[in-house]
C-alpha positions in Angstrom: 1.3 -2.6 -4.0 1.6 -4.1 -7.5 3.3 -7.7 -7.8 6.4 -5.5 -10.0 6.3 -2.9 -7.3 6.5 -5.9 -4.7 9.8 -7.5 -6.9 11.5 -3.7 -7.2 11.2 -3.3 -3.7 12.5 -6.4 -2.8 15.4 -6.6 -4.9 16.6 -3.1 -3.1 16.7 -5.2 0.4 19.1 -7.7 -0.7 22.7 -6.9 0.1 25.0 -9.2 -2.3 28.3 -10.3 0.3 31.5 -10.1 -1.7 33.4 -12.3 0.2 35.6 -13.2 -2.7 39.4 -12.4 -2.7 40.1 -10.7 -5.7 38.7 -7.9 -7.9 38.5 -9.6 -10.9 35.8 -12.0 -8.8 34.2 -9.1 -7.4 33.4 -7.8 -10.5 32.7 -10.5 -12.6 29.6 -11.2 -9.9 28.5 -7.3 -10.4 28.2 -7.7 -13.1 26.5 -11.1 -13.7 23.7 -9.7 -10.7 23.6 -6.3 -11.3 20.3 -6.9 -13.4 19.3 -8.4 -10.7 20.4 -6.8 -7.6 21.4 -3.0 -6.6 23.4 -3.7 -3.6 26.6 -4.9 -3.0 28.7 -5.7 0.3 32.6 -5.0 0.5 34.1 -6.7 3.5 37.5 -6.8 5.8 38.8 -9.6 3.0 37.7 -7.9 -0.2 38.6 -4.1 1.1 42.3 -5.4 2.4 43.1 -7.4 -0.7 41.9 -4.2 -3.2 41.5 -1.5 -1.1 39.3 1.5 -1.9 39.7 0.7 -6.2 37.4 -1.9 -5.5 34.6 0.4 -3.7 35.1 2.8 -6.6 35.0 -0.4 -9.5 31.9 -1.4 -7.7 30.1 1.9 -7.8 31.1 2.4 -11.5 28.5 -0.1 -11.9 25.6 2.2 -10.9 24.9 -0.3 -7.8 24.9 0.5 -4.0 28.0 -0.1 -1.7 28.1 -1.3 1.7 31.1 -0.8 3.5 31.7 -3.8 6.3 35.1 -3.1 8.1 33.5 -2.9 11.2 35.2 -0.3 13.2 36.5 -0.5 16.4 39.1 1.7 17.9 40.1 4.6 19.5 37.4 7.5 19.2 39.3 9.5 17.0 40.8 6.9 14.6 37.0 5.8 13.8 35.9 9.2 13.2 38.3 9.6 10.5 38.3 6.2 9.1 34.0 7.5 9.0 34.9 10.3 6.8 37.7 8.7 4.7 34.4 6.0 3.8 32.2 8.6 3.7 34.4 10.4 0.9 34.5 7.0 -1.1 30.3 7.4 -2.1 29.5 4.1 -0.2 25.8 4.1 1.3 26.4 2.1 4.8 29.4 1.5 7.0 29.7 -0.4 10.4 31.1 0.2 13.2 31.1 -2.0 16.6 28.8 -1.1 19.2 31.2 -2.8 21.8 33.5 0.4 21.2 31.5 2.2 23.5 30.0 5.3 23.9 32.7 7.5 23.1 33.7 5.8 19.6 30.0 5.7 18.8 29.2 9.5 19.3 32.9 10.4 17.5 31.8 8.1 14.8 28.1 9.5 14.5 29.5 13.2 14.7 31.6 12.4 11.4 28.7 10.3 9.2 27.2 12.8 7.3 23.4 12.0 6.0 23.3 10.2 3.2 25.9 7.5 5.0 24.1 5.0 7.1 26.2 3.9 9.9 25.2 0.9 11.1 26.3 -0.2 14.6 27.1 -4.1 14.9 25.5 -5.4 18.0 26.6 -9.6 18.4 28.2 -11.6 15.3 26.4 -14.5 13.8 28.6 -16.3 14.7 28.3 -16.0 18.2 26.2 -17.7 20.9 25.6 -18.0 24.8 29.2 -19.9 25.4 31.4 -17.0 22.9 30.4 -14.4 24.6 30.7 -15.9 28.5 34.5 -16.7 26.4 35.1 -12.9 26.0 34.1 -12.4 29.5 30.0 -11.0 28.5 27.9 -12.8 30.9 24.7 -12.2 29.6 22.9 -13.8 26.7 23.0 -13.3 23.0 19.5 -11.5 22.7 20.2 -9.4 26.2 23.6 -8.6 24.9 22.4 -7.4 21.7 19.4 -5.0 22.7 21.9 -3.7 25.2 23.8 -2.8 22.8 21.7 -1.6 20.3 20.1 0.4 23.2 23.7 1.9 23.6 23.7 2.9 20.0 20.2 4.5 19.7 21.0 6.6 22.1 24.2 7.9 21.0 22.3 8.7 17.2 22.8 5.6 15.5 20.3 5.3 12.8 20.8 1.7 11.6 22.1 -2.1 13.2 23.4 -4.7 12.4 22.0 -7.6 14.1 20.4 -11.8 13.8 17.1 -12.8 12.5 17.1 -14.0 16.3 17.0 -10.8 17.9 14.9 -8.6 15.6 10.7 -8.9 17.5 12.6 -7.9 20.4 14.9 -5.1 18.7 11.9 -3.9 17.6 9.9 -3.8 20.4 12.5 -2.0 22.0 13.1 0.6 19.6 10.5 1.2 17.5 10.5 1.1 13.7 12.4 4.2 12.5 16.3 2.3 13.1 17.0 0.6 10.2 18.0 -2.9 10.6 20.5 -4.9 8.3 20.4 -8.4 8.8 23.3 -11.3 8.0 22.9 -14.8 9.5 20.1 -15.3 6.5 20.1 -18.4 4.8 17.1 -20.0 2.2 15.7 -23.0 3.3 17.3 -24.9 0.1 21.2 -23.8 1.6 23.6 -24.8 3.8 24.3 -22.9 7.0 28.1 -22.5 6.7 29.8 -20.9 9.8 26.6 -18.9 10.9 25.3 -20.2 14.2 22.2 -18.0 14.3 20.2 -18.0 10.9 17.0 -18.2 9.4 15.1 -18.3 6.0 14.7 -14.7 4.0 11.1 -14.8 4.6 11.2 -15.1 8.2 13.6 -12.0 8.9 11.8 -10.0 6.7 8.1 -11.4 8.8 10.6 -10.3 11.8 11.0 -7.2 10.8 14.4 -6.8 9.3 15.0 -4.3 6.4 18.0 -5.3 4.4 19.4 -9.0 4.6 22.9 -9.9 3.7 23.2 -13.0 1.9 26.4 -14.0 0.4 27.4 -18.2 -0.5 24.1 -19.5 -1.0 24.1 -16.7 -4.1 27.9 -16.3 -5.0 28.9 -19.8 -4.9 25.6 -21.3 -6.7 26.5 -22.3 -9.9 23.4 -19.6 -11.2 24.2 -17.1 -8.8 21.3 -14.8 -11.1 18.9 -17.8 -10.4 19.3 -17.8 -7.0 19.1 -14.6 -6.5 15.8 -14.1 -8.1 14.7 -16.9 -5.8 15.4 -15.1 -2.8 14.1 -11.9 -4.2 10.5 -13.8 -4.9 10.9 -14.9 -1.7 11.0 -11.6 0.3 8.6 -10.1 -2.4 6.0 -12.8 -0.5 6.9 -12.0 3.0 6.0 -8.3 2.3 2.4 -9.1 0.9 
């Protein structure tokens, strides 16, 4: 691999967050990164304040859209909340993997191929004492590959999951899942709310192959600048 193969490559593993509140935000950081960057994250803030003009507005730009609303409900209300995304042209779309078997195979049955569902194992944002809060009495890691496990099983083809859990993730299941990473966080950044993060280099070393990285880009004041930063940086960990 060339040094401009290296960058190209890189650049498609970085999932922009748009955790802004408005369209006119969301678009204004397209289009300032979309030199830079091909994908793009839509969260439960975004997607409720805009609904699906913003997905389309997005698109329009030639980038890549991931969906993050995160189902979880009944089996048949996340099978059609799969398709209604599905219809939109978005490229990825969680769901929870706490839902259970039932909502995972109903939500699988309606993904066609070109979606990648991504099941969400344990937020970010949780550790040890959240989980013992919700009444889960294992730990984080055991949690996660437990679900993950779950989700493999019932055809899940990607996860969502921390920097923290991927060796073992993929000791467990192998290298064909894809794995979409949040909780990442360049040495030069603050770590916000996430409780379980680590540098871009370092998830990609552990084997993640996307990594969602949204404030220390969107609210630098060169959001381009730091992207290209990060970019370099993965570029490095794939040598």
């Amino acid at each position: 691999m060339n040094s401009q193969d290296g960058v190209k490559n890189a650049r498609d593993r970085l999932i922009i967050a748009l955790d802004v509140p408005t369209a006119a935000e969301a678009v204004e950081l397209t289009n300032r990164l979309s030199g830079d960057i091909s994908f793009f994250k839509i969260g439960l803030q975004l997607y409720t304040a805009e609904g699906p003009a913003i997905v389309h507005r997005v698109l329009a730009s030639g980038a890549n859209v991931f969906l993050d609303l995160k189902l979880f409900d009944i089996p048949n209300t996340v099978s059609k909340a799969v398709a209604a995304a599905a219809g939109l042209g978005v490229s990825m779309l969680t769901i929870h993997l706490a839902g259970g078997r039932n909502m995972i195979e109903a939500a699988v049955a309606a993904c066609p191929p070109e979606l990648l569902l991504l099941g969400v194992t344990v937020l970010t944002s949780f550790d040890s004492e959240s989980l013992r809060e919700t009444g889960v009495q294992s730990d984080v890691e055991e949690q996660a590959l437990r679900l993950a496990g779950l989700g493999a099983d019932c055809g899940i083809r990607g996860l969502v999951a921390s920097p923290h859990e991927l060796v073992a993730l993929r000791s467990r299941l192998g290298g064909d899942i894809k794995i979409v990473t949040p909780g990442v966080r360049p040495a030069w950044s603050a770590a916000d709310d996430q409780k379980r993060f680590t540098t871009p280099m370092e998830a990609v070393q552990r084997g993640a192959d996307y990594l969602v990285i949204g404030r220390p880009i969107t609210a630098h004041p060169q959001p381009s600048e730091a992207a290209r930063k990060i970019v370099s940086e993965i570029a490095s960990a794939e040598r």
